[in-house]
C-alpha positions as CSV (number, residue, x, y, z in Angstrom):
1,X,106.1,78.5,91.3
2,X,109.8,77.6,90.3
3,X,112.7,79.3,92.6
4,X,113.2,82.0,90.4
5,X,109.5,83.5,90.5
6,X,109.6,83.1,94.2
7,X,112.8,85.0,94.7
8,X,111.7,87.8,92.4
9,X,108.5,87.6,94.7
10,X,110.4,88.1,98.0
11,X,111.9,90.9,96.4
12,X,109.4,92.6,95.0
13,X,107.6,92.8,98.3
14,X,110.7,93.7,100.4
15,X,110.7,96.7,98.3
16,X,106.9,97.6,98.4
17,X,107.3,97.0,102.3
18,X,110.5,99.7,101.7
19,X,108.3,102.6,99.8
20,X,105.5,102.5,102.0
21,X,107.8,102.6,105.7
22,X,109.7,105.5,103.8
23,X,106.3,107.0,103.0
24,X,105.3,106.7,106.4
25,X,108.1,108.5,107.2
26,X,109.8,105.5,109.2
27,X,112.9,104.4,109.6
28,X,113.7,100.2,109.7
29,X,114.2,101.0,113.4
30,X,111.4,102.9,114.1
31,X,108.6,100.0,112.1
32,X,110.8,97.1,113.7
33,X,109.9,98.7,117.1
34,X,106.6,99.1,116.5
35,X,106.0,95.7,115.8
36,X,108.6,94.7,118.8
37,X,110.7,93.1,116.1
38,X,114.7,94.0,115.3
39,X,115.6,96.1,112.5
40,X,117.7,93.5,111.3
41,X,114.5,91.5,110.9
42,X,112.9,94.6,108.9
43,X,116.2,94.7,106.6
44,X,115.5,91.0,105.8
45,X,112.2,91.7,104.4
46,X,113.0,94.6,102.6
47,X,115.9,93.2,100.9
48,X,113.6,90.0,100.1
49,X,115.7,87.5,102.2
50,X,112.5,86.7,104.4
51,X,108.8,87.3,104.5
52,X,107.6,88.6,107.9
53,X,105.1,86.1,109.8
54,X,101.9,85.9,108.8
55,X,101.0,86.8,112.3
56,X,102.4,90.4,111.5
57,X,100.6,91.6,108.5
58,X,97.6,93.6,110.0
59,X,100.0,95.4,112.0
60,X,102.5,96.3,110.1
61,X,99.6,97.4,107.2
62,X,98.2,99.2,110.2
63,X,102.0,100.8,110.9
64,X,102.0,101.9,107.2
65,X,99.0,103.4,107.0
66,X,97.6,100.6,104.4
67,X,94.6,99.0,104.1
68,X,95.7,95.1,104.5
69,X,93.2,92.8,102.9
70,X,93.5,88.6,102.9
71,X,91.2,86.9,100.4
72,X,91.0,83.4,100.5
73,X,88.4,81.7,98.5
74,X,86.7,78.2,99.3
75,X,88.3,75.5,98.4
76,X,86.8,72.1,97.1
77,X,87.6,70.4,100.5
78,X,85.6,73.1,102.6
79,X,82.8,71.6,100.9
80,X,82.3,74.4,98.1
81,X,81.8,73.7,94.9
């Protein structure tokens, strides 16, 4: 993935992450201290400057009210083939 695909990335998930707090009727102050983060840290994410930790995902899908889902499919050194 070059630079560019990755910063369009970032941003295009900062502002899904946007929709779906305004949705929920949330304001960046009121997520962040749900997940016992800063708003600033919420801003960064919705302006696509960061990606939240991995760590955070099923709660802040569960904050949003959306169903969070992680696929990962085997890989050759798991031993699948």
């Amino acid at each position: 993935m070059n630079e560019e695909n990755a910063l369009r990335d970032k941003r295009a998930f900062g502002h899904f992450i946007a929709q779906k707090r305004k949705a929920a009727g949330l304001t960046q102050h009121e997520l962040a201290a749900r997940l016992y983060l800063t708003d600033t840290a919420v801003s960064k994410w919705e302006r696509g400057v960061t990606y939240p930790d991995i760590t955070l995902i099923s709660s802040i899908c569960e904050a949003l009210h959306i169903t969070c889902l992680l696929y990962t499919s085997p890989s050759p050194r798991d031993g699948a083939t």
